[in-house]
N, C-alpha and C positions, 0 to 999 in steps of 0.2 A: 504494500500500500504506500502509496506516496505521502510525506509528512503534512501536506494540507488537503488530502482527501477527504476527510474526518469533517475539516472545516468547512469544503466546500459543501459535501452533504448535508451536512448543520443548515448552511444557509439557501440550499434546495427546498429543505424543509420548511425554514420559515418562509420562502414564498410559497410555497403551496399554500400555506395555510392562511395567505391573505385574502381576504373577504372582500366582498363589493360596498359594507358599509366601512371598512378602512380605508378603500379608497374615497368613498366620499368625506372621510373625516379630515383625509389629506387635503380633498382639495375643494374642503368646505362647502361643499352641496350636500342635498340630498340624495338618499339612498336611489329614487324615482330618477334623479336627475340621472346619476352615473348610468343605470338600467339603461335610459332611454337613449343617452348617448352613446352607449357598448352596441346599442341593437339598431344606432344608426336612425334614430328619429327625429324629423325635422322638427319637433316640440321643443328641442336645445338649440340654441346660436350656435355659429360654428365656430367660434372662437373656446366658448366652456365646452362643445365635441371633443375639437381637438388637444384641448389640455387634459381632457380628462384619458381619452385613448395613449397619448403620449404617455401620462402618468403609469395607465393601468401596465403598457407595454415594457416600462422601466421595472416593474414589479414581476414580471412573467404574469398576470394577473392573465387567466382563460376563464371565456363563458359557460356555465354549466348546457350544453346543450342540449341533453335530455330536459333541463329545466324550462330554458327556451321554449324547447316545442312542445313544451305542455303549454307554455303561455300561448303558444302564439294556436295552439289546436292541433297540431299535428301528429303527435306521441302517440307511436304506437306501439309500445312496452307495454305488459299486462304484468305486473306482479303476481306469482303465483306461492303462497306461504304455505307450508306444512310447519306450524308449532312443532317444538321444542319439549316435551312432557322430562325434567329429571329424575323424576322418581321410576317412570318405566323405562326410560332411553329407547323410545320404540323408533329404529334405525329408518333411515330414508329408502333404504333396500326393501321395506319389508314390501310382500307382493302387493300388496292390494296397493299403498301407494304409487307402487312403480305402474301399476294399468291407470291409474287417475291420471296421472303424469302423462302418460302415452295419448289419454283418449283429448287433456288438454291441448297437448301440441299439435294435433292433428286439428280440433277444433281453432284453435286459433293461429296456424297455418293458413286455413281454410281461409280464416275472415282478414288476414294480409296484417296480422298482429306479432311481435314477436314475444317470447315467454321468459320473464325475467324470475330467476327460482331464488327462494329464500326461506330460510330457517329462524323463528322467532318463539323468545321463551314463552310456553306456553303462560306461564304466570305474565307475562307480563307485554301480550299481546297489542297493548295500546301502541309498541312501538311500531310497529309495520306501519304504520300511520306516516313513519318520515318517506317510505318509498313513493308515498304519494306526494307528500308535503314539498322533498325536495326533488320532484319532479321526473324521477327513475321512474315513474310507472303511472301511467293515465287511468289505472285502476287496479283492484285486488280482487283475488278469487284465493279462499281461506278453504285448506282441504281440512275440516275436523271443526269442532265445538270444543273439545278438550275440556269440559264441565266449566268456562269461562264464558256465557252467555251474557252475564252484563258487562264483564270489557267491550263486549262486540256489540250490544245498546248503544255503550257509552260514543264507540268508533263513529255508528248511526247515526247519532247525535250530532256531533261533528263533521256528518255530513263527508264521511271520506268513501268515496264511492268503491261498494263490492258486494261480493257475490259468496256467499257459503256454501260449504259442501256438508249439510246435519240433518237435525233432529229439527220439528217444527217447534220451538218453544210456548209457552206464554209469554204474554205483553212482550211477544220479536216485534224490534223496530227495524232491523236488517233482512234481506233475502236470502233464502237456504232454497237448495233440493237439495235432493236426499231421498232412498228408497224407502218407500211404506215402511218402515222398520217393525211399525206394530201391527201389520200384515205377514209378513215374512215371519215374524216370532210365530206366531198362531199356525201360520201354516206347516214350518217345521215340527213343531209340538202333535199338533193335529194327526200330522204323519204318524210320529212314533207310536201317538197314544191307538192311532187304529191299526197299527202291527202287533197291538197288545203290553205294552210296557206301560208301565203304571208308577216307573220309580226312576223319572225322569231328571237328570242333574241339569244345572242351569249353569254353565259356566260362561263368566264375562264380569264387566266391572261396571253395577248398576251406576257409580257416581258418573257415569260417561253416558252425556245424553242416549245416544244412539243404540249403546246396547240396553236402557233404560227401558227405549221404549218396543227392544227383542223381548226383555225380559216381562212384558206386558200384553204383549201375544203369548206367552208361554201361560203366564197364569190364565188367562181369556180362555185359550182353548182348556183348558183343565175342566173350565169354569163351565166350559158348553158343552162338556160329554160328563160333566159329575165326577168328575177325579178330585179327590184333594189334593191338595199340595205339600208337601213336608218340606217347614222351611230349611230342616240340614240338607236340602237336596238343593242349594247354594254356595258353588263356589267362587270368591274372588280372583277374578284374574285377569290381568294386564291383555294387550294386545303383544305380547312377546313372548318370542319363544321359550326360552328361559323360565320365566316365569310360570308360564303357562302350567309347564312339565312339576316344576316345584311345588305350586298350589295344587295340582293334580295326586302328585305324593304325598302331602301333608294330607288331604283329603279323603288316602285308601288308609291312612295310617288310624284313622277314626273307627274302622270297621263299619260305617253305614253301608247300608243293602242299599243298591240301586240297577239298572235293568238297560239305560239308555241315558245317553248324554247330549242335550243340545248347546253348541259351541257357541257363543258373540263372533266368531270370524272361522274362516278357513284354519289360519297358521293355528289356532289355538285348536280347533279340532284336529290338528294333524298332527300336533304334538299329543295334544291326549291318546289320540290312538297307537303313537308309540310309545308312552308308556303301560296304556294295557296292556303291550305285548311283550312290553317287557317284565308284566308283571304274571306271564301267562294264560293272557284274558282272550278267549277269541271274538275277534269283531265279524260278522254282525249275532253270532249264534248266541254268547250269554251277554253282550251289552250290544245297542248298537249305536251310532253316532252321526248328529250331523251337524256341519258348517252353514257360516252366511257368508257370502260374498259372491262363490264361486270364481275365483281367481284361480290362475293354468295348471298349477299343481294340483288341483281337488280332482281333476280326472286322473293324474295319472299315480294318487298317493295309491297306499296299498293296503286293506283294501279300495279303491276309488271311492269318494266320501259322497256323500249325497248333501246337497246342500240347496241355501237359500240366494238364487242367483240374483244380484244385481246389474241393471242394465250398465255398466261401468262405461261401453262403448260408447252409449247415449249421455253420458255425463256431463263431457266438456263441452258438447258443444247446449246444452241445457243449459250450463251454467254460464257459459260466453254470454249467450243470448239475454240471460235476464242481467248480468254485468251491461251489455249493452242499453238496456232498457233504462237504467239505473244514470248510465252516464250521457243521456242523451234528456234527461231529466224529469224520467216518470217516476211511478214507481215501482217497482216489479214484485208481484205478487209470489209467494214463494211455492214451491212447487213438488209436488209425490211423485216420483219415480215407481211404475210398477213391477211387483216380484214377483220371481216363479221357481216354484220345488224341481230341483234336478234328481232327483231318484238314480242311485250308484249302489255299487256294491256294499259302503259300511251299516246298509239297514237291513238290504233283502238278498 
């Protein structure tokens, strides 16, 4: 390294870090003023233009131009967030994300948009608000609820234009789709209970809207053929693999009787079914199992899992559409995705 490369870097730095309202502090205008002179508007003489361009140019000082073209209308960035959850760390790999991902960039390919991806802590979701703010993205399309429905009121409020991917809430001020969740419960439940199982497990994590309202089809159908419900027939558990498998062994280690399992997602039914077998359990003859999402591995696990298929294909461009609605200044009514039972090997 060279003895003032250190130094020069240092002072790379601080120009970067120079701002449009230091330049106006410099050279005693307003913030509007410098704006309108960087973007070349006859609204400034050209005498405060060119001091101020001089100035900014002495400074390395550049325009944010995704910010630009959100002013001026033309941004065509979509931010697309998947939260952050620390307690599960449920990985950006995990399947189901990765088909949301697929069916958005296709939808917004389609509409001549490009996909700007980002990860924000789920606790503390009000920040995705700067992609908008500082002009990186002429909108938001939020994959999950992550049990933070009033940060996402509060976003509303605020008026920072997007689109969710959840659960319909009470008093939502925001637009969601999202599949029938409390259709697809019932209908997986419904299944098992008319292959005759009566000692049904509920695995998923009710504080998460979505599997909330699986877990409200599952009671439903109980509730329309006369089964009861046994609340140890309850287990908690993360959308993770890991996890999944752990809560599933604490689970057998209680000795409760049960007959069949219905999953909150694929990755969690497919992990439970390898632990049944690894615990000697054959699927589908003494328990059997089913998933929700139907994402690409649920045909080919083993046994192939039956599951509650969401239209995932249909998703992005659903949820494009009512983004668009949103930023075009109406307001978009939120929307049910419909489901349907795939029937596989881990019931029959």
């Amino acid at each position: 390294m060279k003895p003032n490369s250190k130094r020069m870097a240092s002072s790379d730095n601080d120009k970067r870090k120079i701002q449009m309202i230091d330049i106006a502090r410099m050279a005693g205008v307003s913030t509007s003023t410098v704006s309108r002179a960087l973007n070349g508007s006859s609204l400034t003489n050209d005498e405060t233009r060119q001091r101020i361009i001089e100035l900014a140019r002495s400074l390395n000082y550049t325009i944010n131009q995704s910010a630009k073209s959100l002013r001026m209308g033309d941004n065509r960035t979509i931010g697309v967030v998947i939260p952050y959850d620390s307690k599960t760390r449920q990985h950006i790999s995990d399947p189901f994300f990765l088909g949301m991902l697929g069916s958005l960039a296709d939808a917004l390919t389609d509409r001549n948009y490009d996909l700007l991806l980002s990860r924000v802590d789920a606790d503390h979701l009000d920040d995705m608000a700067s992609l908008y703010d500082t002009g990186r993205a002429k909108g938001i399309i939020v994959i999950g609820q992550w049990g933070h429905h009033d940060q996402l009121n509060e976003l509303a409020r605020r008026h920072v234009p997007m689109a969710v991917w959840g659960a319909q809430l009470p008093r939502q001020l925001y637009c969601s789709v999202g599949s029938d969740n409390k259709s697809g419960g019932a209908l997986a439940t419904e299944h098992l209970l008319g292959l005759g199982r009566r000692r049904i497990v509920f695995m998923g994590d009710t504080e998460m809207p979505e599997a909330a309202k699986r877990h409200e089809g599952y009671l439903q159908a109980h509730k329309k053929m006369g089964v009861p419900v046994d609340p140890k027939l309850y287990i908690k558990s993360p959308f993770t693999a890991e996890e999944a498998q752990a809560a599933l062994l604490g689970f057998l280690e209680t000795g409760v009787a049960f007959d069949a399992i219905f999953a909150a997602s694929d990755l969690i039914a497919i992990n439970a079914m390898g632990v049944l077998k690894g615990q000697g359990v054959s699927i589908p003859e003494q328990v059997s199992v089913v998933g929700y999402d139907d994402i690409d591995m649920a045909s080919h696990s083993f046994p192939p899992l039956t599951t509650v298929r969401q239209p995932i294909d249909l998703a992005g461009g659903v949820l494009m559409d009512s983004l668009q609605e949103v930023l075009d200044g109406y307001i978009a009514d939120s929307k049910l995705l419909p489901t349907s039972l795939v029937v596989r090997g881990s019931t029959v």
